[in-house]
Structure formats: C-alpha cells, structure tokens
C-alpha positions in Angstrom: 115.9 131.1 146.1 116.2 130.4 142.4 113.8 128.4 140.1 113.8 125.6 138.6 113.8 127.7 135.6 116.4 129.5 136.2 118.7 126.9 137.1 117.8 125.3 133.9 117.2 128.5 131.8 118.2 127.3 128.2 120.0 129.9 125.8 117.3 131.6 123.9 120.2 133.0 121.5 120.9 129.4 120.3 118.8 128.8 117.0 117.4 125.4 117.3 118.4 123.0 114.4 115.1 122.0 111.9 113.7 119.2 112.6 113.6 116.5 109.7 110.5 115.9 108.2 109.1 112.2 109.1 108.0 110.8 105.5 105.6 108.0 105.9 105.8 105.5 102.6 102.2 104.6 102.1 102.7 100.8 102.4 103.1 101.3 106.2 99.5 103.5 106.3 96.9 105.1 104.9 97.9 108.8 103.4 98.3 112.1 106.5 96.6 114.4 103.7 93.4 112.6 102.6 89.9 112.0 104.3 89.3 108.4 103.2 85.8 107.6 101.7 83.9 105.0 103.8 82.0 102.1 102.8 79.5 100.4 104.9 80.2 96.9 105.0 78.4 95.2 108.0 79.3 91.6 107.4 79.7 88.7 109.5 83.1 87.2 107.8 83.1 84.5 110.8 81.1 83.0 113.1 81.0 79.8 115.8 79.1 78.8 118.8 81.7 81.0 120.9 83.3 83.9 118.6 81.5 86.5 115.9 84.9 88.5 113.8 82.8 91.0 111.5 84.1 93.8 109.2 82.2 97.1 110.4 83.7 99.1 107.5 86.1 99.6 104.8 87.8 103.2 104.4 89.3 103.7 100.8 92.0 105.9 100.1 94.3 106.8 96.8 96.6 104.2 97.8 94.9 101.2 99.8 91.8 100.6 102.1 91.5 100.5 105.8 89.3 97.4 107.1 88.0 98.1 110.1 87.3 94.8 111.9 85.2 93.6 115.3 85.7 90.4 117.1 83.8 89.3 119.8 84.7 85.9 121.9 81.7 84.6 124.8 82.4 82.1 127.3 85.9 82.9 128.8 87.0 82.2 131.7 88.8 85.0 133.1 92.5 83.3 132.1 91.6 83.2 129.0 90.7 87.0 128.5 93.7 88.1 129.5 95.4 85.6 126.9 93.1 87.3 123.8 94.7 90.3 124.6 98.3 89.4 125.6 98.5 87.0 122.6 97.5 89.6 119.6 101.3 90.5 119.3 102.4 90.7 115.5 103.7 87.0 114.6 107.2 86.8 112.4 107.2 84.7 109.3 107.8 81.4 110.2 106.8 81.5 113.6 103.6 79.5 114.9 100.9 81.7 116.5 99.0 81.0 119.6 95.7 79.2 118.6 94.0 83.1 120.9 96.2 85.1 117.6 93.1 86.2 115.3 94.2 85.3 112.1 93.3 87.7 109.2 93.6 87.4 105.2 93.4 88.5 102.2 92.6 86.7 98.4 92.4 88.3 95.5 90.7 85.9 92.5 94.3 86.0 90.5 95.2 84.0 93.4 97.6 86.8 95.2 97.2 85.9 99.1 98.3 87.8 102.5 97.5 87.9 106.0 98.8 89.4 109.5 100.8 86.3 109.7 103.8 87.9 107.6 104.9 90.2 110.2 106.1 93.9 109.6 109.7 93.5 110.3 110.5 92.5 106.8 109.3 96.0 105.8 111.6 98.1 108.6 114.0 100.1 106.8 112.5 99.2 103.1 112.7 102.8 100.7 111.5 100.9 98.1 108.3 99.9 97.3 107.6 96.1 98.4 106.0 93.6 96.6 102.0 93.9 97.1 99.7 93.5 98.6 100.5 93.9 102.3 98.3 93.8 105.2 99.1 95.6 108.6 97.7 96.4 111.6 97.2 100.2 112.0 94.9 101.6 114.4 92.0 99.8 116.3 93.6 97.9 119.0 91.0 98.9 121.4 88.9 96.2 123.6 87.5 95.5 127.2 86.9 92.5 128.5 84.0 91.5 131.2 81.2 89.1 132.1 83.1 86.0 130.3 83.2 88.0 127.2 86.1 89.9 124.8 85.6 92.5 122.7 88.7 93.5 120.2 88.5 96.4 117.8 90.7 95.5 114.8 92.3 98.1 112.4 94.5 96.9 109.1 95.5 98.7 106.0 95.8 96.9 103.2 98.4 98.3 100.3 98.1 98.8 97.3 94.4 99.5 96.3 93.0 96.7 95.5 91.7 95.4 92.1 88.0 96.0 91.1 87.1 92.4 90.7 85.1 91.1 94.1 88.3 89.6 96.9 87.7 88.1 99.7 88.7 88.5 103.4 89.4 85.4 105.4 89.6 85.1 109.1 90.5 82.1 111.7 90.1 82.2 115.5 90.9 78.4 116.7 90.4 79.3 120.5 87.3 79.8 119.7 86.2 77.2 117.2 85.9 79.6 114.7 87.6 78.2 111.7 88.3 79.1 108.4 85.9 81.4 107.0 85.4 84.1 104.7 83.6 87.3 103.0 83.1 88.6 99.6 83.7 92.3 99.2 83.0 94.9 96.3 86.1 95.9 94.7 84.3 98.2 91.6 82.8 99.7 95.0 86.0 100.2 97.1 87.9 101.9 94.0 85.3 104.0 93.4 84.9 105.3 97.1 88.7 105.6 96.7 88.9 108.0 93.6 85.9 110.3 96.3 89.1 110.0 98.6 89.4 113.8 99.5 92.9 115.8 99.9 92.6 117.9 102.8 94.7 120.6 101.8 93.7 120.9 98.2 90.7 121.9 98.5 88.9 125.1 100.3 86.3 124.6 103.3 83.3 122.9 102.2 84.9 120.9 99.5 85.4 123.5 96.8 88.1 124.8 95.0 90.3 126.8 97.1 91.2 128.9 94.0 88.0 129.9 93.7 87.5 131.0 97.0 
C-alpha cells in the first residue's frame, strides 16, 4: 500500500516562486531589527475602590515607544469577567464603547491628543505615512481571570517618537469607577533611551562593531 506521501508526492523539479517580502511601515509597530531600550516606569496612572490600570514600562525605539500597561479590576462577579475580556475589541471612530472597553490616551502639552478609541481600520491599506501620533494595540493581550478578580496585560505602540517635553497618558475604566485619570512621563528620558535603541544586525555579538570583529 502506498503513503500518504506518495500519493501526494509534490514535484521536486518545480522551482518554487519567492516569496514577497512582508514590509511592516513603522506606524503599525515597533521596528523587526532593533532591541528597544526600556524605561522603568512603575506608575499608577489610575486608581478607584475597584480597578488599579498602571504603566509597568515604556520600551523606546528609533521610531516610537511601546507602553506596556497592567489593569487589574476586584470585585466581579463571574458575568462580568467574561465581559472585561470579551468587550476589549478595537472600537471604530464614532462608535460608543462598552463602559468594560479600557480607555487609553495620549496628550502631548502642544495639545496633540489620541487614544485606542480611533480604531486601526482607517490605517489598513495606508502606504503613506499618516498623520501622528497614533496609538495601537500591539502585543500584551494576556490576562486570567479568578477569585472575583481580572487581570489584563495591555501592550500599545505609540508612533512617532514622541517630543522630549513631559506628555501625559490618560486612562478611563467606567465599569469600574475608575474615571478620568492621568500620568506624567519623561519625554527628555524616553528619547534618550530611544537614540540607546540597538540594531540587531548592525552590530557584532556583544554590542561591538561587527567590522571590527
């Protein structure tokens, strides 16, 4: 009796076409070829009786900064865990969220705004650069859920790098009671960490210069 793979041999003869090479413009992430230089953060941004949303850490690359966020929510009944989860879906412009959507934005002190509110649909299919800045969610995404508590691990990248003056990140969980509430950041601190960004494959192991090696 035959195999499978022999039934189904394919024809080694036949050269297989090259696949296209997947460009990723760097409003929709941070860069494939760079390290990221992390800044400790460790702030509260948000807190009430029944939900904590903290920023952990901010990763800073050549082109924008990856905020990685933590929310926590206490006191759930088991209905309403599954609705945390369920209702973290992107929002379209226009469209209201559900008051369990963790609301998340930006605001710079030249008065430039932006949040996960705006959706990334408007961006599908976009070869030339938007207008800044732009938040999206990349990464994170992980949680559990137990005990009458959530726990959500949040990732966004923010595009372009942002300005070295201080900005703020603001965050709103009405489910929770956790209204509208904000955080000061370092932005001399964040474009420095970004310029220590390294390029992974400009450089020999170690960090030195692979023409030296």
């Amino acid at each position: 009796m035959s195999s499978f793979s022999d039934i189904f041999a394919v024809n080694s003869e036949i050269e297989p076409a090259a696949e296209p090479e997947i460009v990723q413009h760097e409003w929709f992430g941070p860069p494939e070829d760079e390290l990221g230089a992390c800044v400790p953060t460790a702030v509260a941004v948000g807190r009430s009786d029944r939900a904590v949303v903290a920023l952990r850490s901010a990763t800073a690359y050549s082109t924008g900064v990856m905020l990685d966020l933590v929310a926590v929510a206490r006191g759930l009944r088991e209905s309403e865990a599954n609705r945390v989860f369920h209702e973290q879906h992107a929002v379209d412009v226009g469209e209201e969220p559900s008051d369990f959507f963790l609301r998340v934005g930006i605001e710079y002190q030249d008065g430039a705004r932006v949040s996960n509110l705006g959706g990334r649909r408007r961006l599908w299919g976009a070869d030339q650069a938007p207008d800044g800045p732009i938040l999206l969610p990349q990464g994170g995404g992980g949680g559990h859920a137990g005990g009458g508590r959530v726990t959500m691990s949040s990732g966004f990248w923010l595009w372009p790098l942002p300005p070295r003056t201080p900005w703020d990140i603001v965050v709103e969980w009405p489910a929770f009671d956790l209204m509208l509430s904000r955080a000061t950041l370092d932005g001399e601190a964040l474009v420095d960490a970004a310029a220590r960004s390294l390029p992974l494959w400009d450089v020999a192991p170690g960090g030195g210069d692979p023409t030296r090696a």
